[in-house]
LUMVEXNU-306572 format. One record per residue (C-alpha): residue number from 1; residue in one letter; x, y, z. Coordinates in pm, whole numbers, plus 32768, in hexadecimal, padded with zeros to 4 digits. Layout:
R NUM A X Y Z
...
//
This chain:
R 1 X 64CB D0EA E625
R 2 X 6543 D066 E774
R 3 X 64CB CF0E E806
R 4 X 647B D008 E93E
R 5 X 638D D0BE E87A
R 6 X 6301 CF85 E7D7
R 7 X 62D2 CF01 E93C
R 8 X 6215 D05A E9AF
R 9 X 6136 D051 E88C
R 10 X 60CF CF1F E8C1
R 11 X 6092 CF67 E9F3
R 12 X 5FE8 D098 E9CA
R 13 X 5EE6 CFCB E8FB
R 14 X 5EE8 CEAC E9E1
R 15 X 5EB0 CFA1 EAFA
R 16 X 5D6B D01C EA2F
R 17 X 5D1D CEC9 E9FB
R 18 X 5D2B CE46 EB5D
R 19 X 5C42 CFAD EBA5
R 20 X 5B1D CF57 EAE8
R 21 X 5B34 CDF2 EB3D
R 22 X 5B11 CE4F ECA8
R 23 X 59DE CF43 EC3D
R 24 X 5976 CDC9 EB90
R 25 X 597A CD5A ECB4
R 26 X 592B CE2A EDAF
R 27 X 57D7 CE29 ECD7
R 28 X 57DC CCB9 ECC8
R 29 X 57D1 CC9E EE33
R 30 X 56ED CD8A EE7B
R 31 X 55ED CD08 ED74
R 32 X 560D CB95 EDA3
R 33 X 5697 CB72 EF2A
R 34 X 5737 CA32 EF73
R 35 X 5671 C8FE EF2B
R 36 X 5642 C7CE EE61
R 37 X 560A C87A ED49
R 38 X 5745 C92A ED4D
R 39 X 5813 C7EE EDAA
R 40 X 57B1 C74E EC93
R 41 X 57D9 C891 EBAB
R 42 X 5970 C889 EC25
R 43 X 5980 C707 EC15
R 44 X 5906 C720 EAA9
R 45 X 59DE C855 EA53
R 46 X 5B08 C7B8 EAA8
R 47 X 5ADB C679 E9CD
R 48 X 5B14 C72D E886
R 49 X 5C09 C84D E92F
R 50 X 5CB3 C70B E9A6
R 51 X 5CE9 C687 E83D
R 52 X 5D1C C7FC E7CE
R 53 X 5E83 C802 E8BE
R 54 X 5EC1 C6B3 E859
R 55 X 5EB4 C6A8 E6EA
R 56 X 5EC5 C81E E681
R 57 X 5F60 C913 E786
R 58 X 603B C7F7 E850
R 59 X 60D2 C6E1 E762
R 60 X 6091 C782 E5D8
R 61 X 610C C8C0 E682
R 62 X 6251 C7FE E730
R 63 X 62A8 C775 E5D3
R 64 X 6233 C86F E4CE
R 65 X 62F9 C982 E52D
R 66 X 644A C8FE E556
R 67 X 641D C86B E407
R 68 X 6376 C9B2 E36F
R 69 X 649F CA77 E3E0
R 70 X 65A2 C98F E356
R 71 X 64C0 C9E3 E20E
R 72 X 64BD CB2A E208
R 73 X 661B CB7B E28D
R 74 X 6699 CA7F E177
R 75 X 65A9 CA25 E05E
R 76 X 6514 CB48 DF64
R 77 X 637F CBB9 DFCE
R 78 X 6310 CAE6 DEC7
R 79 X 636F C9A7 DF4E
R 80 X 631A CA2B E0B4
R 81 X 61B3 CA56 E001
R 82 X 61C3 C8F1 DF85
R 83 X 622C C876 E0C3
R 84 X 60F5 C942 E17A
R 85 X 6008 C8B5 E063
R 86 X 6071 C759 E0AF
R 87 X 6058 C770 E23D
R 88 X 5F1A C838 E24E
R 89 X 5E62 C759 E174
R 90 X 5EA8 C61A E212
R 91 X 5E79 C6DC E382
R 92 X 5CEF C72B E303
R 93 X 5CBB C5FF E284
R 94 X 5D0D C52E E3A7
R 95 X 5C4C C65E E4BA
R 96 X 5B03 C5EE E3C2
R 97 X 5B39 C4AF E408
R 98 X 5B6C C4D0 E584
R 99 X 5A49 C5C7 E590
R 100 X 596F C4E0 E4DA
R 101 X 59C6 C3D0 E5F4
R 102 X 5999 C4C0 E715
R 103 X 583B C51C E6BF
R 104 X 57EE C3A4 E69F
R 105 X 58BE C326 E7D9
R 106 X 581F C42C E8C0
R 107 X 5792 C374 E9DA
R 108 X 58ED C296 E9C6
R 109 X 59B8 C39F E9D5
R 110 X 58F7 C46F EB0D
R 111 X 58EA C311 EBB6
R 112 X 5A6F C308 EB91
R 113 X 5AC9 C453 EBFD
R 114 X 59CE C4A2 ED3D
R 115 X 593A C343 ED6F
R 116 X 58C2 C405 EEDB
R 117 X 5796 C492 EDF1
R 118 X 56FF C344 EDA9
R 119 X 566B C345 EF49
R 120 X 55A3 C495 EEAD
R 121 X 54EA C41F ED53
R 122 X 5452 C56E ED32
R 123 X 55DA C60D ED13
R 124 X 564C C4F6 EC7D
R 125 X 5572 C4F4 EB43
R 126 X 558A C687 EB36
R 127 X 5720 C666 EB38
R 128 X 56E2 C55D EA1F
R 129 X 560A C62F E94E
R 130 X 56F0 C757 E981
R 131 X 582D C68A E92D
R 132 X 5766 C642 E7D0
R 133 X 5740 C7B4 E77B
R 134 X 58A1 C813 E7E5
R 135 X 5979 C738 E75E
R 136 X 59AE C795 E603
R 137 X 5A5C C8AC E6A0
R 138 X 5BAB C7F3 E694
R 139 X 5B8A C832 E50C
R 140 X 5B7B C966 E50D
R 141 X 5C73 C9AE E630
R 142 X 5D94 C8B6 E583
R 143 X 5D71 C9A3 E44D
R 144 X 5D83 CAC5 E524
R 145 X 5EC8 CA0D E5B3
R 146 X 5F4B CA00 E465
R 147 X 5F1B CB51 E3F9
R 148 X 5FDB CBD0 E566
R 149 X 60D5 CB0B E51E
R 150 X 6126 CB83 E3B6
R 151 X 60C3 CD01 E41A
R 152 X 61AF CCD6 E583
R 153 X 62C5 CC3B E48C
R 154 X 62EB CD8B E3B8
R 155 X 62C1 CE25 E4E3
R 156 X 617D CEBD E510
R 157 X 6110 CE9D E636
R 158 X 5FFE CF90 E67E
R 159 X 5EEB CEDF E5E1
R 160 X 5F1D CD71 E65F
R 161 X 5F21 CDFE E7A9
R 162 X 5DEB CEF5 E778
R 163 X 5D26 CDBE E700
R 164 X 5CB8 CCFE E836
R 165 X 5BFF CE65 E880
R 166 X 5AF9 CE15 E788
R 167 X 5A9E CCAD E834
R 168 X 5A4E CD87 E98D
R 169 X 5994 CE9D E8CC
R 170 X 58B5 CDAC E819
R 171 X 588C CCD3 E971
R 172 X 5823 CE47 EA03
R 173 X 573F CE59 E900
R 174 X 569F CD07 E928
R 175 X 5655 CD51 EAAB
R 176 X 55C1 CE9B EA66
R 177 X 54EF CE83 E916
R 178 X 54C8 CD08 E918
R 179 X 5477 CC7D EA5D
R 180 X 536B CD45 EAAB
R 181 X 52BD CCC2 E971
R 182 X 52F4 CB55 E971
R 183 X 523A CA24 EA1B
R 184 X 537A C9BA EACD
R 185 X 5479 CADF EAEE
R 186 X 55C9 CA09 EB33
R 187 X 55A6 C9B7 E9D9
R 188 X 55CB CB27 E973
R 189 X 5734 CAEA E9CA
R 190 X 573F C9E6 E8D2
R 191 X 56FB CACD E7C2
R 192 X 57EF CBE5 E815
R 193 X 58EF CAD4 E81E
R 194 X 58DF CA5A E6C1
R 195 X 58B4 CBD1 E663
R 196 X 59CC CC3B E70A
R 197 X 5AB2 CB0C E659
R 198 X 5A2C CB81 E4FF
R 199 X 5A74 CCE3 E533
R 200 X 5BD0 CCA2 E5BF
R 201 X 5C0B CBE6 E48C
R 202 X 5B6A CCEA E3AF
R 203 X 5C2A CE1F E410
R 204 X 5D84 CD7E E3F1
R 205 X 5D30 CD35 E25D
R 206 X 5DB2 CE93 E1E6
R 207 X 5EEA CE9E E270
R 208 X 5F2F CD4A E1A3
R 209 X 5E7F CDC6 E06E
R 210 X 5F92 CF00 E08D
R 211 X 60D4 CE3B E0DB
R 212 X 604F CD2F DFB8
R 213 X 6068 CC20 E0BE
R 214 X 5EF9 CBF6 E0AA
R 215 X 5F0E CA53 E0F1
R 216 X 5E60 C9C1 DF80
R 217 X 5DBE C84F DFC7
R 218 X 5E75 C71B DEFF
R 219 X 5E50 C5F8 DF1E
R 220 X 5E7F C58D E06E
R 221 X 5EE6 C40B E001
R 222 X 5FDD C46A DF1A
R 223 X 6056 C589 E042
R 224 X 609F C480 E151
R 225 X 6187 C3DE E068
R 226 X 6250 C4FA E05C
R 227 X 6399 C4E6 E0F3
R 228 X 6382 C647 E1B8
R 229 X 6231 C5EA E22D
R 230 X 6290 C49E E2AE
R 231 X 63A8 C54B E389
R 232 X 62A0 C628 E40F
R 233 X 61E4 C4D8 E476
R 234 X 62F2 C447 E4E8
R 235 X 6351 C569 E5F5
R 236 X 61D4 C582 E625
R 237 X 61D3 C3E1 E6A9
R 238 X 6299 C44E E7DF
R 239 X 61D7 C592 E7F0
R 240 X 60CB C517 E817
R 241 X 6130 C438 E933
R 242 X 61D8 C559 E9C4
R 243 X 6076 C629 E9CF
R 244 X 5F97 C508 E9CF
R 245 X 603C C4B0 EB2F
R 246 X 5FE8 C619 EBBC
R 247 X 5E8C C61B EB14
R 248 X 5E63 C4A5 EBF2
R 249 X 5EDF C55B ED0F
R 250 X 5D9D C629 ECD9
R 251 X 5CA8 C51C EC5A
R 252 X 5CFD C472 EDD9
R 253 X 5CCB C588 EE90
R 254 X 5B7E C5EF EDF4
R 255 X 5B19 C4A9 EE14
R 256 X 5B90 C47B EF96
R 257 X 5AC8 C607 EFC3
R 258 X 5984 C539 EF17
R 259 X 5976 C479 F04C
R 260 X 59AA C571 F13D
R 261 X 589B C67C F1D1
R 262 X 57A4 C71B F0DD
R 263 X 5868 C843 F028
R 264 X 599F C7D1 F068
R 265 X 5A01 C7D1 EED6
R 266 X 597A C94A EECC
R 267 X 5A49 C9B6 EFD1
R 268 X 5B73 C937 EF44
R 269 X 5B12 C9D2 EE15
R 270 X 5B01 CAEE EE74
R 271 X 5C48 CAF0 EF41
R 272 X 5CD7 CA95 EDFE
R 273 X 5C67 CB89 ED6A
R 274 X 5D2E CC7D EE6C
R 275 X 5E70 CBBE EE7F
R 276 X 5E81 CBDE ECDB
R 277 X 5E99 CD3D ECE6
R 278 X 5FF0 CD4C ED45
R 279 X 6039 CC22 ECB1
R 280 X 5FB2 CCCF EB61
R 281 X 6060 CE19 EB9D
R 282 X 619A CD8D EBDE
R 283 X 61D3 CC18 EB91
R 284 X 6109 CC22 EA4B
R 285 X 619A CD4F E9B8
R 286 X 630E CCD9 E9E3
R 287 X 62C5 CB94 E95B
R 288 X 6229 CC13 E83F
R 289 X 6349 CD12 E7DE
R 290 X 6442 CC1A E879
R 291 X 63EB CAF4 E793
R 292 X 644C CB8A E632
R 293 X 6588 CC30 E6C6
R 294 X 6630 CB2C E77D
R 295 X 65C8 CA4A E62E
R 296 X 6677 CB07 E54D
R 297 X 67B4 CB71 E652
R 298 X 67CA C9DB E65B
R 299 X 67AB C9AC E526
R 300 X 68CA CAA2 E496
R 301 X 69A5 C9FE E5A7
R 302 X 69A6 CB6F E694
R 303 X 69AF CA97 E7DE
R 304 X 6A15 CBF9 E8A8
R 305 X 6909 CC7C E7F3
R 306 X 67F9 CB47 E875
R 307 X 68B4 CB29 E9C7
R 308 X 686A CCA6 E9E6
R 309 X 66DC CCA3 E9A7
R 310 X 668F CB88 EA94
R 311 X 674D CC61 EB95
R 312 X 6662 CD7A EB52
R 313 X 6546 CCBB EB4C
R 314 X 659B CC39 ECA7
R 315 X 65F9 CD71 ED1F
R 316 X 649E CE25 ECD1
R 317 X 63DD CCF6 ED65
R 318 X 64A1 CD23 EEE8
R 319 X 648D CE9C EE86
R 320 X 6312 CE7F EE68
R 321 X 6286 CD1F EEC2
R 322 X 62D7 CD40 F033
R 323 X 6202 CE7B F05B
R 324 X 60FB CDFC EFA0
R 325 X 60CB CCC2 F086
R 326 X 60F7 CD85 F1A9
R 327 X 5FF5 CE7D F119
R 328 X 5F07 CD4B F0F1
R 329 X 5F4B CCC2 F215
R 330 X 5EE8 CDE0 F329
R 331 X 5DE0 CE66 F237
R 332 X 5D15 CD47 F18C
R 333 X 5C08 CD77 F271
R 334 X 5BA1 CECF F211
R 335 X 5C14 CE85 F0BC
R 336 X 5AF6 CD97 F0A3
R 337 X 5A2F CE7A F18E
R 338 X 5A20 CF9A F0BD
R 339 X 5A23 CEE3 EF7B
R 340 X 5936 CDDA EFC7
R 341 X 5871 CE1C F0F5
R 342 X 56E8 CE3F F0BC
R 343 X 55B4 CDAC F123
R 344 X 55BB CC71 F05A
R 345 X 576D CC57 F0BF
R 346 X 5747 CC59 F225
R 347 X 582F CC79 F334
R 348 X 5879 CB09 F35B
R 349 X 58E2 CB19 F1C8
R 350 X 59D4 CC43 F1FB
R 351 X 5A69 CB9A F334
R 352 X 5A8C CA2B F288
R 353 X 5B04 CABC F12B
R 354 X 5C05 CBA7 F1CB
R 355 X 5CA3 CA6D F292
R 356 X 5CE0 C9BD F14F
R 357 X 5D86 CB32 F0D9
R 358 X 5E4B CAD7 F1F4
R 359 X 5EB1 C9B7 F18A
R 360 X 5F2C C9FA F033
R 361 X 5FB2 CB19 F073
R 362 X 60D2 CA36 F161
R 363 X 6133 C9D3 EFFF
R 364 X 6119 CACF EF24
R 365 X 626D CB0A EF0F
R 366 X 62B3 C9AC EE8E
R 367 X 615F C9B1 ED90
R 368 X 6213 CB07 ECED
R 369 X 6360 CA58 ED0F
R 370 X 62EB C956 EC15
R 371 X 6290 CA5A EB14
R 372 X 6437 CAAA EB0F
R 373 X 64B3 C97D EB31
R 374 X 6418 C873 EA60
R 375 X 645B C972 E91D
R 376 X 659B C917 E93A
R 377 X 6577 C7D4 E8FE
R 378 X 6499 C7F2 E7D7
R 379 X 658D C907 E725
R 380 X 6685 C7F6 E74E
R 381 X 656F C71C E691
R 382 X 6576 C5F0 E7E2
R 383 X 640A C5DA E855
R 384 X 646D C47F E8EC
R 385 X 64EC C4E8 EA2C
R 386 X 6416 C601 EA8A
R 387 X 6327 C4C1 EA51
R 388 X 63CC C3C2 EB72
R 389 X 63E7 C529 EC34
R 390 X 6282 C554 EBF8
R 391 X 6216 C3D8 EC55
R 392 X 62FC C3E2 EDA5
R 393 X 622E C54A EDE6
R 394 X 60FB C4BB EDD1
R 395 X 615F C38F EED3
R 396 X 61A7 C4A6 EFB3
R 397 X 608E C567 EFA1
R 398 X 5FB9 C3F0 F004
R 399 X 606A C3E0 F0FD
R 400 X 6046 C53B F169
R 401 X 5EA9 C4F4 F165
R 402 X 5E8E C3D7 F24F
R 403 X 5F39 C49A F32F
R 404 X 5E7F C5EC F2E6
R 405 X 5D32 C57B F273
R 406 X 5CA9 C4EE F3D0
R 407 X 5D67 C633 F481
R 408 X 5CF8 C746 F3A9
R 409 X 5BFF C67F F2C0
R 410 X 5BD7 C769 F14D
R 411 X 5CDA C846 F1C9
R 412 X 5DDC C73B F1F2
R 413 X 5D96 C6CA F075
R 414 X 5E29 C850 F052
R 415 X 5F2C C810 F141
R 416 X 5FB3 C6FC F0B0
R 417 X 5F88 C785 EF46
R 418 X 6087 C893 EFBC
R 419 X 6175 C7BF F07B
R 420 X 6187 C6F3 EF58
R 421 X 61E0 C7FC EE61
R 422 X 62DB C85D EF25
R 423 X 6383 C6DB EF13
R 424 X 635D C72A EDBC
R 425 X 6400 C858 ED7B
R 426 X 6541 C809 EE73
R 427 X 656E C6CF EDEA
R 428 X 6575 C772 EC7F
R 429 X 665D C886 ECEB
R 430 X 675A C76F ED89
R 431 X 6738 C688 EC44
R 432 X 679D C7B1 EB84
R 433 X 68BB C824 EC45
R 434 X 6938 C6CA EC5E
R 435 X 6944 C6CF EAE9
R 436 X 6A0E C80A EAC6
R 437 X 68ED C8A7 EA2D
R 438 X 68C9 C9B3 EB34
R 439 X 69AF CA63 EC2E
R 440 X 6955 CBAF ECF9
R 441 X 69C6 CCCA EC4D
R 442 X 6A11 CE02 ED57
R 443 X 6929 CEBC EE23
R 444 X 6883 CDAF EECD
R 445 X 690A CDED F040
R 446 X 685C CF6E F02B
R 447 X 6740 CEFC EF7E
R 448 X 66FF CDE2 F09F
R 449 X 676C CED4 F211
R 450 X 6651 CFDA F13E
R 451 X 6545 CF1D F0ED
R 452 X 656D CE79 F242
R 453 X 657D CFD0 F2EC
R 454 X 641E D077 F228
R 455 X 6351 CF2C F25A
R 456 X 6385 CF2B F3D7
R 457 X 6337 D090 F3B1
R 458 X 6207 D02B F2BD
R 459 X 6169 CF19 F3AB
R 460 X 6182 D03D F4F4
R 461 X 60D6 D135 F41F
R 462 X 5FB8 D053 F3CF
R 463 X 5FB2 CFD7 F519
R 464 X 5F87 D130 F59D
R 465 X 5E97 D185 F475
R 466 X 5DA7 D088 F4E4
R 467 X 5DE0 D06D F670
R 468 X 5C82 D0F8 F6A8
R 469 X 5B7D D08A F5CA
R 470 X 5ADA CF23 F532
R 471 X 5A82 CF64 F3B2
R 472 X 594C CEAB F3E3
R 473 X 58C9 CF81 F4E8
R 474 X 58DF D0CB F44B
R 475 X 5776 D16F F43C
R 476 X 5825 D273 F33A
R 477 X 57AB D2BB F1EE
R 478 X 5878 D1B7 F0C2
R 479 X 58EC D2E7 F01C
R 480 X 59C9 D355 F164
R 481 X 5A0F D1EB F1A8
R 482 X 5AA8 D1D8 F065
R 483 X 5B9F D336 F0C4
R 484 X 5BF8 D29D F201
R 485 X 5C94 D183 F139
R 486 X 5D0A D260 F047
R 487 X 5DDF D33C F159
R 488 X 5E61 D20D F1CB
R 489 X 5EC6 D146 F0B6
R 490 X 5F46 D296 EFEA
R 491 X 6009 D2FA F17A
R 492 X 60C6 D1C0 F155
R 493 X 6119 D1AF F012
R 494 X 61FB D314 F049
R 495 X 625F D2AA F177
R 496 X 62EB D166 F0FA
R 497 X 638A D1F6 EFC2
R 498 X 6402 D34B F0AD
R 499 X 6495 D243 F187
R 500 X 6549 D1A1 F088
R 501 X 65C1 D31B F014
R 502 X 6665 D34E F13C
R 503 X 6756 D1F8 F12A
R 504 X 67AB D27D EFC1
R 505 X 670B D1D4 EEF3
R 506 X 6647 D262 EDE5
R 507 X 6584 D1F8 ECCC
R 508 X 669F D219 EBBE
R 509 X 673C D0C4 EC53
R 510 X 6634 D023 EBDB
R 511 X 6646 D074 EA69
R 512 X 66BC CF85 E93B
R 513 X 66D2 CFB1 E7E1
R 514 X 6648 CEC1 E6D6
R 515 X 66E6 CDC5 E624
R 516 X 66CF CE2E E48D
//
């Protein structure tokens, strides 16, 4: 099967995904409104989803699979099981641990991360009490990273990428079935997040069971001893450096939106929320696919082979990226209109959440960038300099918010959050060429005069599209709200693509074939 079609079926499912976590939260906002309550629901969410990236899907992730794939391409299954034994049984034992200390640290920990909510004792307290139910869902979300990562190395896709659906369905469920029923409804949420980490877990098991790579607990002393294990610590040291510095990134913004107007964290939320839809569709499904090929096109010394899949990687992200920003940019405000807009998400929610849309979407190109970039470091098994890219990133993006922050106050946190990326990314694509790691292969010139061409083609359309009406304003029932968007969005998507038909270039550039 083609890395293409790997990359479309993960997207397909990611594209799924990202629906029914806007139907989350589309329900989210139109049950619980923007408030304290819901400030400190996302401040206490993103304590354990902030250990989740760290330890499971950002640094075990960064050096699991390189060292997986060196296993599989060159050891026999049964030491590839071994190997998988060893690492997942340390992995649970130390997510216990951290669990165990999350729950206990709570008040610490919210302190640390939105200090803001300590002027409000009422949000404060419910943020603690929240960040006490929540957190042992970095155990079951680091097993869940384990089980992607063994599933996406034999490449099967589908289901790693279908998973994150069940976390939104069970949040769906929580708003409508629980809430209603319970004392305090944020805490509904609560629930459907540690159901949704068990079930994601849960419905990965029988794939395992079938391919016999079910991981069997050992003795997780005896497994850090090991010497594959240790290398997989090792690469994880500058790993985590290289995501703990992003994850800061976050921890100071959230904290800096803590002190800023009432709802400041929600909105950014929820413009989060928007700008990872692309960043899913596109910068999540290459890496994912990406990873395990350019690892094993390293590792059997094709250089052509690696030099060619970063250059399709980057060619899909101009190809696609640039559209999507643009897409964000002149529509986040009916985006979050249509989507969010109701009674308890006034008009004064749509306009502030739709500036910080604004904001990330200026980077966008540079947060999907990322995605393409930094896996070819790791294939190459060097975490460290993605790391000192990472640290001189997150100087940047400071800097960017004391300039941005009194201008455009939560919006600039978004602004500078993009600008920042995009430091990243360049400065990873110019370390790599340096290196003689990457070169542009052909095509480049025709992609760039024809994207350039359909997006100044894209931005008139929805210019046009627009010219006459505020999305707040309309008096219109949702349901024809929702088709206005739909013409739109759907009218500029063929027009883009039928744009970039006419310069010649079609969809069959874009293919590559996977590495065996």
């Amino acid at each position: 099967m083609s890395i293409f079609k790997n990359a479309v079926i993960i997207s397909g499912m990611t594209l799924l995904s990202r629906i029914t976590g806007l139907i989350r939260d589309i329900l989210i906002a139109r049950y619980f409104g923007v408030s304290g309550d819901t400030d400190a629901y996302y401040v206490a969410f993103r304590l354990p989803n902030l250990l989740r990236r760290l330890f499971a899907e950002g640094a075990f992730q960064q050096a699991f699979v390189p060292m997986l794939a060196d296993a599989k391409s060159t050891k026999s299954q049964l030491e590839a099981k071994n190997f998988i034994d060893k690492v997942a049984s340390l992995l649970a034992t130390v997510v216990l641990i951290v669990s165990i200390l999350g729950v206990v640290a709570a008040p610490i920990l919210v302190w640390i991360i939105a200090s803001g909510l300590a002027e409000e004792p009422a949000t404060f307290a419910t943020a603690t009490e929240l960040t006490r139910y929540m957190f042992p869902y970095i155990f079951f979300m680091s097993m869940v990273a384990l089980s992607s990562s063994i599933l996406n190395t034999w490449k099967h896709f589908a289901i790693p990428a279908a998973v994150p659906i069940l976390l939104n369905l069970s949040l769906i469920c929580a708003t409508l079935f629980i809430a209603p029923h319970v004392s305090r409804p944020i805490f509904a949420l609560a629930i459907g997040v540690m159901c949704g980490g068990f079930l994601q877990l849960f419905v990965q098991i029988p794939m395992l069971l079938k391919m016999g790579l079910m991981p069997r607990l050992v003795n997780p002393v005896a497994a850090s001893k090991d010497e594959s294990v240790r290398r997989v610590l090792k690469l994880m040291v500058p790993a985590l450096f290289a995501v703990g510095v992003a994850q800061i990134s976050i921890l100071i913004n959230t904290n800096i939106a803590s002190f800023l107007q009432e709802g400041s964290v929600t909105w950014l939320a929820y413009a989060d929320r928007l700008m990872e839809f692309p960043t899913a569709l596109l910068g999540v499904a290459l890496g994912t696919v990406l990873l395990p090929s350019l690892s094993a096109a390293f590792a059997k010394g094709l250089y052509d082979r690696y030099n060619a899949l970063l250059d399709w990687g980057l060619k899909l992200v101009v190809a696609f990226a640039i559209p999507a920003a643009l897409g964000l940019a002149f529509l986040g405000e009916g985006l979050v209109s249509v989507l969010f807009q109701s009674t308890r998400f006034n008009t004064n929610d749509v306009y502030q959440t739709s500036t910080a849309v604004l904001g990330y979407a200026c980077g966008l190109i540079g947060l999907i960038g990322i995605k393409i970039l930094a896996p070819g470091f790791y294939a190459q098994k060097d975490i460290k300099t993605p790391v000192k890219i990472a640290v001189a990133a997150l100087i940047v993006t400071q800097l960017f918010n004391v300039l941005n922050v009194p201008l455009f106050s939560h919006a600039g946190l978004a602004l500078s959050v993009g600008l920042g990326a995009c430091f990243n990314a360049c400065t990873l694509l110019i370390v790599l060429r340096r290196r003689g790691f990457y070169h542009p292969e052909g095509g480049w010139k025709k992609l760039f005069i024809s994207v350039f061409v359909a997006s100044l083609v894209l931005c008139a359309f929805l210019v046009i599209a627009q010219w006459n009406f505020e999305w707040t304003e309309l008096t219109c029932r949702w349901i024809y709200k929702v088709g206005l968007l739909l013409v739109i969005v759907i009218g500029a998507v063929l027009l883009y693509l039928a744009t970039l038909f006419l310069f010649g270039y079609r969809l069959s550039d874009l293919k590559a074939s996977e590495v065996d």
